[in-house]
C-alpha positions as a LaTeX table, in Angstrom:
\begin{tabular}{lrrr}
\hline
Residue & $x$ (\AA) & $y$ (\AA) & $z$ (\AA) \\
\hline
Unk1 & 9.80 & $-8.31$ & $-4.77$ \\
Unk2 & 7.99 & $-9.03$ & $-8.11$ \\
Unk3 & 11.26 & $-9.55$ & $-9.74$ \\
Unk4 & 12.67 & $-11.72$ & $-7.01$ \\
Unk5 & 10.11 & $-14.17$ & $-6.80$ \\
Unk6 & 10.03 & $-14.62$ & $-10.76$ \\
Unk7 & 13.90 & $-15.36$ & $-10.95$ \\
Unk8 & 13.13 & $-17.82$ & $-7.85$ \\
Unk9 & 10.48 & $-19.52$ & $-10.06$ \\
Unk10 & 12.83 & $-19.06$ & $-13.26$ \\
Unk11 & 9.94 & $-16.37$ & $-15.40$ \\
Unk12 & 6.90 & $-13.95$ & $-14.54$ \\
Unk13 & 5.11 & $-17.24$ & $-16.74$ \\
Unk14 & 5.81 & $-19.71$ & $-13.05$ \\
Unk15 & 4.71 & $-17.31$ & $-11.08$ \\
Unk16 & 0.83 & $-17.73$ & $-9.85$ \\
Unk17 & $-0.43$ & $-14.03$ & $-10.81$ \\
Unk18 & $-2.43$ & $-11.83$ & $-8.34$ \\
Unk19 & $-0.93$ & $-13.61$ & $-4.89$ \\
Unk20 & 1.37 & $-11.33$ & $-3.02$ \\
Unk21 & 1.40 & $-13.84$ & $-0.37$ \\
Unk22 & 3.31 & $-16.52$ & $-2.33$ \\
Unk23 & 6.14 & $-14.15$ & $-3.27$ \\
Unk24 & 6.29 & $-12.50$ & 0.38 \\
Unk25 & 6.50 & $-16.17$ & 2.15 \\
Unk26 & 9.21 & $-17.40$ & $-0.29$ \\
Unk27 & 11.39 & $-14.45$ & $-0.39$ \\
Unk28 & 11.26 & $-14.38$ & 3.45 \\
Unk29 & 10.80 & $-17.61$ & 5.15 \\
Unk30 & 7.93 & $-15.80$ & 7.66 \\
Unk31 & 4.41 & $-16.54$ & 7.93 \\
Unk32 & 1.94 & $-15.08$ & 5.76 \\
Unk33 & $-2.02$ & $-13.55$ & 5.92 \\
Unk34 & $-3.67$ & $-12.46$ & 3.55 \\
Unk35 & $-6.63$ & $-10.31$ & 4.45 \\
Unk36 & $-9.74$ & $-9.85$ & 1.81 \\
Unk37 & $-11.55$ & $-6.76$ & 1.85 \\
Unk38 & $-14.65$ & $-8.12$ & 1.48 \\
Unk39 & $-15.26$ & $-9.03$ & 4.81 \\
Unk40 & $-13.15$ & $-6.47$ & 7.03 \\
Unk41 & $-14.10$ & $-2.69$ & 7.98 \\
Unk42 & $-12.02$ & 0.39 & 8.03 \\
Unk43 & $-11.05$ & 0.29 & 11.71 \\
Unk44 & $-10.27$ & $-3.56$ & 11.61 \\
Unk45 & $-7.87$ & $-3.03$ & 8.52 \\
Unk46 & $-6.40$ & 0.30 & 10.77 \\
Unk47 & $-5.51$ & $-1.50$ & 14.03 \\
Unk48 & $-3.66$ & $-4.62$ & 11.80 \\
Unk49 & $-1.80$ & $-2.51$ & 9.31 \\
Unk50 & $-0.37$ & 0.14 & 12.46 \\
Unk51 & 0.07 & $-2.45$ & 14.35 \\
Unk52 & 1.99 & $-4.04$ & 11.68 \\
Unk53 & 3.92 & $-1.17$ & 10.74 \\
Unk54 & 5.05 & $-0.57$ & 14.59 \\
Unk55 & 6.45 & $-4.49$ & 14.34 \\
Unk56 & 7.91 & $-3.25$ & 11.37 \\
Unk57 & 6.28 & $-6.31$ & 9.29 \\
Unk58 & 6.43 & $-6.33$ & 5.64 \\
Unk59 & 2.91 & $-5.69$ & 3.80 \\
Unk60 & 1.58 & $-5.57$ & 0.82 \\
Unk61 & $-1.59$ & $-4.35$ & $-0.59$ \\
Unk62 & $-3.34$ & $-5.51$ & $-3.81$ \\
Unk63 & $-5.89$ & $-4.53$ & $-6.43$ \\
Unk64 & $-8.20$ & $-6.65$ & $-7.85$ \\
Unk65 & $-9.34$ & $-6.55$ & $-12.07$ \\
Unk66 & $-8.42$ & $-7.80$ & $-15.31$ \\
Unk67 & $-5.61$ & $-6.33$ & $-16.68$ \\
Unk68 & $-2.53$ & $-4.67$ & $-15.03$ \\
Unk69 & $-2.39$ & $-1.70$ & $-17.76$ \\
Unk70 & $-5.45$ & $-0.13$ & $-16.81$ \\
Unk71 & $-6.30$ & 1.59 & $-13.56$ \\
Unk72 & $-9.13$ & 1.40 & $-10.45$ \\
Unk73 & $-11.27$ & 4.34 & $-9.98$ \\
Unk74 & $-8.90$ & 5.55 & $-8.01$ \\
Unk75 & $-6.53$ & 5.76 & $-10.46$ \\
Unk76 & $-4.33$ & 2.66 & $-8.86$ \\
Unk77 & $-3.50$ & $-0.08$ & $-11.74$ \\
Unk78 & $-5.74$ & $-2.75$ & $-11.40$ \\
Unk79 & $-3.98$ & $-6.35$ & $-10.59$ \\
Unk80 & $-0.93$ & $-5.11$ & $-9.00$ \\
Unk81 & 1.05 & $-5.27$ & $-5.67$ \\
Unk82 & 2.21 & $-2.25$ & $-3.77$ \\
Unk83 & 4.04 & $-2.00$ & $-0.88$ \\
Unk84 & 2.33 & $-0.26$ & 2.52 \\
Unk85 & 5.07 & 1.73 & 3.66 \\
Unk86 & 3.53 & 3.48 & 6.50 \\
Unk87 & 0.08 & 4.35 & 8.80 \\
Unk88 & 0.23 & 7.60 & 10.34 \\
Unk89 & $-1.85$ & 10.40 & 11.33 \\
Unk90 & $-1.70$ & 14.15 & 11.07 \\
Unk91 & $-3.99$ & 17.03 & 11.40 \\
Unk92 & $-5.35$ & 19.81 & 9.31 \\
Unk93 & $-7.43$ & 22.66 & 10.58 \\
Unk94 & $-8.29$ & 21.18 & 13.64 \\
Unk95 & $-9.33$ & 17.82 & 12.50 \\
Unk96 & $-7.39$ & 14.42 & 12.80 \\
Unk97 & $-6.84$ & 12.52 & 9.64 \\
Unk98 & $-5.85$ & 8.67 & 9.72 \\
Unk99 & $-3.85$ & 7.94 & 6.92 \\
Unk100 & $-1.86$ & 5.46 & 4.78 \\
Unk101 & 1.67 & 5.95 & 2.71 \\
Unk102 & 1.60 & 3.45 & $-0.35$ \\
Unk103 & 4.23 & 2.53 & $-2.94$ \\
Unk104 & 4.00 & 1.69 & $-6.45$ \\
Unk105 & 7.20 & $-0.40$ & $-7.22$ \\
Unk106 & 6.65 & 0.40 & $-11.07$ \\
Unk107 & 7.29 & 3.82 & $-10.10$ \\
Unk108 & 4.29 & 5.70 & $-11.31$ \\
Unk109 & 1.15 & 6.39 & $-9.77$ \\
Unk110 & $-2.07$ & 7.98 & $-10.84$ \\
Unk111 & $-3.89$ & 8.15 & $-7.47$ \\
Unk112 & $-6.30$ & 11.11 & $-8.00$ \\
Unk113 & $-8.74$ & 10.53 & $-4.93$ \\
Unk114 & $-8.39$ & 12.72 & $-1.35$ \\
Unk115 & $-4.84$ & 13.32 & $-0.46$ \\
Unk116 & $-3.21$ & 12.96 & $-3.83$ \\
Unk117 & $-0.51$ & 14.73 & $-4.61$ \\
Unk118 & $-2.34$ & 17.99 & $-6.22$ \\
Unk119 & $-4.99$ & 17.99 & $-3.02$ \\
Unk120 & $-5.05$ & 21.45 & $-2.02$ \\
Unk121 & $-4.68$ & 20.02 & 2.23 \\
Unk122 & $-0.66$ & 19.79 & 1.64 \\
Unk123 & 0.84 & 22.68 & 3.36 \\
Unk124 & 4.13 & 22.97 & 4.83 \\
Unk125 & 2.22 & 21.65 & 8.12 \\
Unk126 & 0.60 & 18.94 & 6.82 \\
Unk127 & 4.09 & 17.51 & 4.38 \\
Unk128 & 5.89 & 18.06 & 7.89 \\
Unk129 & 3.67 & 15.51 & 9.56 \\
Unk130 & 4.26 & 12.71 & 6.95 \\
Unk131 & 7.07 & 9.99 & 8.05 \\
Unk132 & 10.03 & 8.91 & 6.57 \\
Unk133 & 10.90 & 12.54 & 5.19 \\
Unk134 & 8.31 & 11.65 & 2.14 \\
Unk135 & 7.21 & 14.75 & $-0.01$ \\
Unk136 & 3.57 & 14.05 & $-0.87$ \\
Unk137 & 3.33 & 16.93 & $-3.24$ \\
Unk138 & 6.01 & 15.55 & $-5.57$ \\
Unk139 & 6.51 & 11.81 & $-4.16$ \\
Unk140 & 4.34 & 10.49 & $-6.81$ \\
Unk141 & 6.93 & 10.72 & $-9.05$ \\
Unk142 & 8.40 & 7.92 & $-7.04$ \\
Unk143 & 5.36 & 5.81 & $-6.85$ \\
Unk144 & 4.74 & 7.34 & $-3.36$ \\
Unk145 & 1.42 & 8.19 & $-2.41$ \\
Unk146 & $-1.08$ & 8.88 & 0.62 \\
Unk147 & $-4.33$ & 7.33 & 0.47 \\
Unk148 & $-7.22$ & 8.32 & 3.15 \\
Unk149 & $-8.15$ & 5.23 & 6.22 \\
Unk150 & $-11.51$ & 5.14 & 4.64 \\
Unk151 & $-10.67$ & 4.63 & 0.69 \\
Unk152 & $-8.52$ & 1.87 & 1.55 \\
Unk153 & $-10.82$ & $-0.82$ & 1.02 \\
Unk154 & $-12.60$ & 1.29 & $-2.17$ \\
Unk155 & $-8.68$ & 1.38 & $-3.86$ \\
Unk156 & $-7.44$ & $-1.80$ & $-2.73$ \\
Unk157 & $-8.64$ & $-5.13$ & $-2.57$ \\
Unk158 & $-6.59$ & $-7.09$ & $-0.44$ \\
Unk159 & $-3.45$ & $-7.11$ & 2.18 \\
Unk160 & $-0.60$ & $-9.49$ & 2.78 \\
Unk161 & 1.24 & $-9.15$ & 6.14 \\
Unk162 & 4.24 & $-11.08$ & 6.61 \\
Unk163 & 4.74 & $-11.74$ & 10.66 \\
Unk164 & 8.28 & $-11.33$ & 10.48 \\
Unk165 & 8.49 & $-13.05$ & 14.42 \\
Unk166 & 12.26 & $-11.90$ & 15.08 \\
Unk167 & 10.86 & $-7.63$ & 14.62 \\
\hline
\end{tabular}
């Protein structure tokens, strides 16, 4: 999307840096809100991003910092747009877990917090749970990755949603 909205604006130089929201509303015509961290809790951000998902409306999660070469605590480059893919849930051992599918569009990730790709919770069970047929043990090598309801607002800074109305 990145990419689309640059050649819209004619370079990456046009482009106002760190807002989602401009490139999602002008590569789609819908209406656009962004959502700050700051001020939201986990369950508020759950109920508008599944929500969201089941109206299949596009969103996009952001990181806040200086510099997009260098990377969060949680191992997400800093300054950056990724597309939310999916909220789901699954359960290991008993116990529910409320989770989010997130994807890099540079194509790398180096997510190391709870549920990354090495976390030793990724069975056979647990991979078969996961939508959209995505691999989370070797999905990072597409930029894929899970990240748990309640590091959301620790890795990420922001959301756009984009109401697509005709979903």
């Amino acid at each position: 999307m990145e990419k689309a909205a640059a050649k819209m604006k004619g370079n990456y130089l046009n482009m106002v840096q760190g807002y989602p929201t401009n490139s999602l509303r002008a590569l789609t015509g819908v209406p656009v809100q962004n959502y700050n961290f700051e001020n939201m809790n986990d369950q508020e951000l759950w109920s508008i991003i599944s929500q969201g998902k089941s109206n299949d409306y596009l969103m996009i999660v952001g990181t806040s910092g200086s510099d997009d070469s260098t990377y969060n605590s949680c191992g997400v480059t800093e300054r950056h747009a990724l597309t939310m893919m999916a909220a789901f849930t699954l359960t290991y051992n008993g116990e529910t877990f409320e989770l989010y599918m997130i994807r890099n569009p540079r194509v790398e990730t180096n997510y190391k917090m709870d549920w990354s790709h090495s976390d030793e919770r990724w069975t056979a069970a647990t991979i078969a749970q996961v939508p959209l047929g995505v691999d989370p043990t070797t999905s990072h090598e597409k930029g894929i990755f899970i990240v748990p309801y309640d590091l959301l607002t620790t890795c990420f800074s922001s959301l756009a949603v984009g109401y697509n109305l005709g979903a």
